[in-house]
C-alpha positions in Angstrom: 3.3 25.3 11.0 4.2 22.7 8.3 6.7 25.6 5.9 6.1 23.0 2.5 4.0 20.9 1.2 4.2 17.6 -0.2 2.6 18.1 -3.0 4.7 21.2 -4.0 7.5 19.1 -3.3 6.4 16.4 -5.5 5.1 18.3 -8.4 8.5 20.2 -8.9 10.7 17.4 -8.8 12.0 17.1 -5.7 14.3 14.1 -4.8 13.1 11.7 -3.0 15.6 11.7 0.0 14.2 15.6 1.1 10.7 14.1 0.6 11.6 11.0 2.8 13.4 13.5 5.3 9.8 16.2 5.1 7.6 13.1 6.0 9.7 11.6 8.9 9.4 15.5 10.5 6.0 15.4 10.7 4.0 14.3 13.4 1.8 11.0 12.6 -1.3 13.3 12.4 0.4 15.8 9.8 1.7 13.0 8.2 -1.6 11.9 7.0 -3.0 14.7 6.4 -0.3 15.6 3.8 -0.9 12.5 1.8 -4.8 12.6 2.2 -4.7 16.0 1.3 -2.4 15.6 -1.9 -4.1 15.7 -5.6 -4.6 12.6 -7.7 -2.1 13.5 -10.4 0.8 13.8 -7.4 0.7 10.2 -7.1 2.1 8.9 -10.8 5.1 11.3 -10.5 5.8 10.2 -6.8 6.2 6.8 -7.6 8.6 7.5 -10.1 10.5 9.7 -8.3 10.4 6.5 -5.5 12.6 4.6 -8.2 15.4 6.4 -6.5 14.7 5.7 -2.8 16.0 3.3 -0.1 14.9 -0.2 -0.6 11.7 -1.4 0.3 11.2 -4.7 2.8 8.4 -6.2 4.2 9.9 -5.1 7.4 8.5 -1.8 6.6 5.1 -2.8 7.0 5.2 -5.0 9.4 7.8 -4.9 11.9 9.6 -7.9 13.2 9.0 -7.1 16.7 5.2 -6.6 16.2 3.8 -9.7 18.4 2.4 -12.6 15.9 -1.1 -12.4 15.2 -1.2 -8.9 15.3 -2.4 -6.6 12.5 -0.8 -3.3 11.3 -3.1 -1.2 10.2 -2.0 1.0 6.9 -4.1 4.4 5.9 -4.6 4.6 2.0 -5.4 7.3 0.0 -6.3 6.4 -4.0 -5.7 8.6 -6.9 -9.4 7.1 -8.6 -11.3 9.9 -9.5 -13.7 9.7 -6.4 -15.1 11.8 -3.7 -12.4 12.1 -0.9 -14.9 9.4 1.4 -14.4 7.0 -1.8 -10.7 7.3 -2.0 -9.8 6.4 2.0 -9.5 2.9 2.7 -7.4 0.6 5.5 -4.8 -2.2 4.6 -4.5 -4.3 7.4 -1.0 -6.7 7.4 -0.1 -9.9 9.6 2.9 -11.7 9.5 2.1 -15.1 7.7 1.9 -17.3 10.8 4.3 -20.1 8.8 6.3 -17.7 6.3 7.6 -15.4 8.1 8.8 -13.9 4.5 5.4 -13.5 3.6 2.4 -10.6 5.1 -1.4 -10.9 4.4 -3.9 -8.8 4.6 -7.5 -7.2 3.5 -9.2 -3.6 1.8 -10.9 -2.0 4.6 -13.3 0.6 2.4 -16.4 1.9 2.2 -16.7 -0.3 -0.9 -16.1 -3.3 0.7 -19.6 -4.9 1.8 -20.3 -4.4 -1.9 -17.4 -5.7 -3.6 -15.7 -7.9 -0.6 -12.4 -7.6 1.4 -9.9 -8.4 -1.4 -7.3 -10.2 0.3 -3.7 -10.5 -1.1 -0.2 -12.1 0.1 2.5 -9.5 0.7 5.9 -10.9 -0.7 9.3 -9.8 -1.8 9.7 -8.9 -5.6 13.0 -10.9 -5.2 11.7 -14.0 -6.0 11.2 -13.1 -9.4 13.7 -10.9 -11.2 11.2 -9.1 -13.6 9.1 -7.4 -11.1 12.6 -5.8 -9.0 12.1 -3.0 -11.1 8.3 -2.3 -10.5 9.0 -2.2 -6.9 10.6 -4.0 -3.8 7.4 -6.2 -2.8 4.3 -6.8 -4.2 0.4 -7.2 -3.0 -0.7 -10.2 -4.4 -4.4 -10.6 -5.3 -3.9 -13.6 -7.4 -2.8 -15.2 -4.0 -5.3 -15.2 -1.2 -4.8 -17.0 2.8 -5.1 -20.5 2.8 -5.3 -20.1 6.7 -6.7 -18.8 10.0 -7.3 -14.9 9.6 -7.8 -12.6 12.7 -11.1 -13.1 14.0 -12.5 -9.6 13.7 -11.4 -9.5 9.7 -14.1 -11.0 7.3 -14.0 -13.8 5.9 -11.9 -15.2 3.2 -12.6 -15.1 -0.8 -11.1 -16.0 -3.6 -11.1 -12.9 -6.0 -12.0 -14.5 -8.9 -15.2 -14.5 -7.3 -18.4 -11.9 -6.9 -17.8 -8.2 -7.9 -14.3 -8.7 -6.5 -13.8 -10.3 -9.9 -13.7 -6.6 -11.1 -11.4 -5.0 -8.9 -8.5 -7.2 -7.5 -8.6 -10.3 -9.9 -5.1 -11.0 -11.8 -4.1 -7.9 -9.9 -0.9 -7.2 -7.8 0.3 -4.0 -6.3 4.0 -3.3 -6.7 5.4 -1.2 -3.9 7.8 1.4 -3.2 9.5 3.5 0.1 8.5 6.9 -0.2 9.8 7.5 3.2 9.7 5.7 6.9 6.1 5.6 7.5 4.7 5.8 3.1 4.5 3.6 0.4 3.6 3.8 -2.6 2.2 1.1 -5.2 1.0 1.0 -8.9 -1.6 -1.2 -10.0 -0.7 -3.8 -12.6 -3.9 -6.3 -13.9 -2.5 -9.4 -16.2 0.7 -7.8 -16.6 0.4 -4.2 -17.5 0.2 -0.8 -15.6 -3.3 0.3 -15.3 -2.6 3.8 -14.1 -4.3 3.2 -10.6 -2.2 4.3 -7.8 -2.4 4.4 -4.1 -0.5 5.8 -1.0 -0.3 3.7 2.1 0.8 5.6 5.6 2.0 3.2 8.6 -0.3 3.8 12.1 2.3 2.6 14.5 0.9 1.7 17.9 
């Protein structure tokens, strides 16, 4: 039996590094249910208290010994005030097939035959020195693949266009390690903070 709970952690200010060390105990299956079980007012106060954690790499969402071509498949979990079907969603990441510094990927939801895939490029927040402090990498919705995707995924759109216009354009996600498997990112649209957060939860294998 699971002793704590990550919210309980979270909402009394526990450091990061024992909520790191919590989530690496667990087993894949608690793992997720911890952060699909959390409240939606957790998820402001974790990615603050993610400020203070190990740095975040691209590596952590796609491993460099994951075989080209193939997507990783990330569990989310939203803090929009939704029904708990409305607030699960899949982010599926591949390794850019020419940039190897760069990941993209799609919103797998139940939304998504409605408002479309939103796809994004996954980069480094080095690049540009403003952003290090949001977080160590960033979903990119103003970028989309200008390439072959996987065949199964759908198929490409530019946000800007259809409903998608309302959700992901001049968006990006900026990302942070909450431990070896979880992220977290904040939504930012033209610029500012929106107070939309989401938790991500690797699915190795």
């Amino acid at each position: 039996m699971t002793q704590v709970d990550l919210s309980e952690l979270v909402l009394s200010g526990t450091g990061i590094d024992r909520i790191a060390a919590f989530l690496d105990g667990l087993s894949p299956g608690q793992r997720l249910a911890q952060v699909q079980g959390s409240p939606r007012k957790m998820q402001p106060l974790l990615f603050d208290l993610a400020a203070h954690g190990a740095p975040l790499t691209l590596n952590d969402f796609v491993s460099p010994s994951t075989p080209a071509g193939q997507p990783v498949i990330h569990q989310g979990w939203n803090n929009l005030p939704l029904p708990a079907f409305g607030r699960r969603f899949k982010k599926p990441m591949v390794r850019h097939p020419d940039h190897p510094d760069q990941l993209f990927g799609y919103n797998d939801s139940p939304f998504t035959p409605l408002i479309g895939p939103g796809y994004f490029i996954h980069t480094s927040t080095d690049h540009q020195p403003d952003w290090a402090d949001r977080g160590g990498t960033v979903i990119d919705y103003f970028r989309v693949p200008d390439h072959d995707v996987p065949s199964t995924w759908p198929r490409v759109r530019p946000n800007s266009r259809g409903l998608q216009f309302f959700v992901y354009h001049k968006t990006r996600d900026f990302m942070r390690r909450v431990s070896a498997h979880v992220t977290i990112g904040a939504a930012y649209k033209k610029g500012q903070r929106i107070g939309a957060f989401f938790m991500l939860v690797r699915q190795d294998g």
